[in-house]
C-alpha positions as CSV (number, residue, x, y, z in Angstrom):
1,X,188.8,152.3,-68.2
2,X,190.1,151.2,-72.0
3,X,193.5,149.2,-72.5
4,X,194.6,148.9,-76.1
5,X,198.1,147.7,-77.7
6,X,200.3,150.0,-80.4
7,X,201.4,148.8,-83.2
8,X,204.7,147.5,-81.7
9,X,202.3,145.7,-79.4
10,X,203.1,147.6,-76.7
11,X,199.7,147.7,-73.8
12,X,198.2,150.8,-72.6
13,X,195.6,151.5,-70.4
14,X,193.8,154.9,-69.7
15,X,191.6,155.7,-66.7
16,X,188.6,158.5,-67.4
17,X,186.6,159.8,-64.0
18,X,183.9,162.0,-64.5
19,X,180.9,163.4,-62.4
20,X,178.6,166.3,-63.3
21,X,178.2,166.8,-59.7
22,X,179.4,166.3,-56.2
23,X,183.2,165.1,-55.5
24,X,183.3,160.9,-55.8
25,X,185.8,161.5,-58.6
26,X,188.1,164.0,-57.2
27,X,187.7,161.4,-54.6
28,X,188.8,158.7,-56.4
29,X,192.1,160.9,-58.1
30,X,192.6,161.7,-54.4
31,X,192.7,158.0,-53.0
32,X,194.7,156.9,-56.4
33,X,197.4,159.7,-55.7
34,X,197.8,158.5,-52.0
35,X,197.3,154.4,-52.9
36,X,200.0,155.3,-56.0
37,X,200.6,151.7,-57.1
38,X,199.0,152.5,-60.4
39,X,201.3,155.0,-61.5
40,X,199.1,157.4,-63.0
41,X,200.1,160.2,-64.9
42,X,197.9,163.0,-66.0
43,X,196.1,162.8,-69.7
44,X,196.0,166.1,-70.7
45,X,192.9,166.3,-73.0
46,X,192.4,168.1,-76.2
47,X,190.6,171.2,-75.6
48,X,187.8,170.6,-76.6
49,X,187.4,168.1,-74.4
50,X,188.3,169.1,-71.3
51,X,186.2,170.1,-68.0
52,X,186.1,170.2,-64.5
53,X,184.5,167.4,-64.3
54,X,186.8,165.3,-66.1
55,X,190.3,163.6,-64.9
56,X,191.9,161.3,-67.2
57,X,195.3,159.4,-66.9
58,X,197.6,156.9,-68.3
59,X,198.0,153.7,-66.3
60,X,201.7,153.9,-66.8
61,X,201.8,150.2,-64.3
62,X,200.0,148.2,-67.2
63,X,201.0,144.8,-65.3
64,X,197.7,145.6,-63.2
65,X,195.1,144.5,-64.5
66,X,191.1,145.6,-65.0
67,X,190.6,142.9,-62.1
68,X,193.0,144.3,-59.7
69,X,192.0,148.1,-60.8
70,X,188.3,147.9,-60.9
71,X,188.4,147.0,-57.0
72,X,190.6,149.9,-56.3
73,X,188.2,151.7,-57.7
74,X,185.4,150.5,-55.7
75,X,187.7,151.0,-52.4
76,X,188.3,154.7,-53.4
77,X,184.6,155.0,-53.8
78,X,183.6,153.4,-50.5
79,X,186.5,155.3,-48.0
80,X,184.8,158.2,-46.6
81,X,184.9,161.5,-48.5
82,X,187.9,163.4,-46.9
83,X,187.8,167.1,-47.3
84,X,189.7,167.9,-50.7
C-alpha cells in the first residue's frame, strides 16, 4: 500500500497484492470486490511488470485511510478461502 499527493496536491493511494503461490491474494481482490467500499479500480501495469501473481489498483475512495484499509486487509486474509 503507498499513498502519495500530485502536484495540485491531490492524494492517491495504490494497493499491490502479490503471491508467488497459493490464492491469499486473489482472495483478498475477491473479498475487496464483494466488501467494495474502497472503490478499487484496476492498475494496469507496464508490461514489463505484470504477472499472474500480481493485482494492483487505485484506491479511488482516498478518505479511507491506511488504518481503516490495513484491517480490511487482515479480514480478507482471515475469511475462509472460498472457491475462486
Amino acid at each position: 500500500m503507498t499513498m502519495f499527493m500530485t502536484a495540485d496536491g491531490q492524494r492517491h493511494r495504490q494497493l499491490l497484492f502479490f503471491q508467488e503461490c497459493g490464492d491469499d491474494a486473489r482472495h483478498c481482490v475477491a473479498f475487496f470486490d464483494k466488501e467494495a467500499s474502497l472503490h478499487l479500480e484496476v492498475l494496469k501495469l507496464p508490461e514489463t511488470h505484470r504477472d499472474e501473481h500480481v493485482a494492483a489498483f487505485n484506491q479511488l475512495n482516498t478518505t479511507a485511510s491506511r488504518k481503516q484499509v490495513a484491517p480490511l486487509i487482515q479480514r480478507a486474509l482471515a475469511e475462509p478461502v472460498v472457491k475462486l
